[in-house]
N, C-alpha and C positions, 0 to 999 in steps of 0.2 A: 401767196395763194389768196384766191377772193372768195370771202365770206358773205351768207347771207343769216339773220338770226332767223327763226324759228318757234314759235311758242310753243311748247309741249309741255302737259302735265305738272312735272317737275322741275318746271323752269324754262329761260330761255337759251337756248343752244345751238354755236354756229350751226350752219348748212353748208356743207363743200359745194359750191357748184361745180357745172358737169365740164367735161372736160373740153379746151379748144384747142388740143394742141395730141398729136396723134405720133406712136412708134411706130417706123414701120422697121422690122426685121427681114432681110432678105436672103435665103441660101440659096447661092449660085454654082455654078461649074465655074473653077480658077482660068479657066479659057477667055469666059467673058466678063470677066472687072473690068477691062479698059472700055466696055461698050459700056456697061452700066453708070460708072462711072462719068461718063463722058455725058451721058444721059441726063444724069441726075444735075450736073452742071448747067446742062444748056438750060434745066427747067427753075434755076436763080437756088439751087442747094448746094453749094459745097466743099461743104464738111460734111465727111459720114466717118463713123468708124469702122474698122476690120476687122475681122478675128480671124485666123486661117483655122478651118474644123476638118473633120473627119468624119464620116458619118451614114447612114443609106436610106431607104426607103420602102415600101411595097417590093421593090427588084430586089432585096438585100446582098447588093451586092454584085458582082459580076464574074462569068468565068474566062479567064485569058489562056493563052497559050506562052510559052517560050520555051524553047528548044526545044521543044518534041515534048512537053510538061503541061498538062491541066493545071492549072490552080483559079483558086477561088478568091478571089480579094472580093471582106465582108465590108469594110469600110472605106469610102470613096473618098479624094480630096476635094472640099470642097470650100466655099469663101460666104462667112457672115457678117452682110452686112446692116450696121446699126445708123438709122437717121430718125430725129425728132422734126414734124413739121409742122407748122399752123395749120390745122381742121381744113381749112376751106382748100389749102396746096395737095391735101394728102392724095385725092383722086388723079389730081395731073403727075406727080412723082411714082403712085403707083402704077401709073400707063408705063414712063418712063421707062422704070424698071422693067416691067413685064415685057415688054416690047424686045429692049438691049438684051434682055435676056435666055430670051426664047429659043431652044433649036427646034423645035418640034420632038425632040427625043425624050426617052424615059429618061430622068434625072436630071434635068430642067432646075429642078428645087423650089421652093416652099418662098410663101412673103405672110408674116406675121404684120397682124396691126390691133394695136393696143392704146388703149388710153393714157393719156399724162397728165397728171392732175398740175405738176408744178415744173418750173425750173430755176434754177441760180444759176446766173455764171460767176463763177469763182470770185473775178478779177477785179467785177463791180458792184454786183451784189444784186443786180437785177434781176429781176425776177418775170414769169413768164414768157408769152411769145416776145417783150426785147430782149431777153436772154438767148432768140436762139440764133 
């Protein structure tokens, strides 16, 4: 992580700089991972990771039928997925996404985007965006 010092009061004290490196979080419908995916490829990302969840939204839920039966399923299957990219990529990735994503219907799902102050990779010890 890149430091800058600081004079304050009490002395001098790093300064974290701001962040250049962005998460984004994406919950999708398990229908469209291989559009997403294939998305996020063509725009030079990947590796993302997956989670498979469960989960709903404003609709909480939905009611179906089978054999002549109402039921209510509160929890939907659905696919999160996890990618770190450089600041300046994160707009073209999120188009991606959005895009691959899309039906126009309620349950569509959510894209998180959060700041990353740092990264390691494990393997070499690098740190930052050559880490990703």
């Amino acid at each position: 992580m890149a430091f800058e010092t600081v004079a304050t009061p009490t002395g001098v004290q790093p300064k974290t700089r701001s962040a250049t490196m962005k998460k984004i979080e994406a919950i999708i419908r398990p229908e469209k991972l291989d559009e997403v995916r294939k998305a996020i490829e063509a725009v030079g990302y990947p590796g993302i990771t997956l989670t498979e969840a469960e989960g709903h939204g404003k609709q909480k839920g939905v009611t179906q039928q089978w054999r002549g039966e109402t039921y209510r399923v509160e929890f939907l299957p659905k696919i999160k997925l996890e990618i770190v990219v450089a600041e300046s990529d994160a707009d073209q990735v999120l188009k991606a996404i959005t895009t691959a994503a899309r039906t126009g219907s309620v349950g569509d799902g959510k894209i998180f985007i959060s700041d990353v102050r740092d990264v390691v990779r494990i393997r070499t010890g690098e740190r930052g965006e050559q880490a990703l």
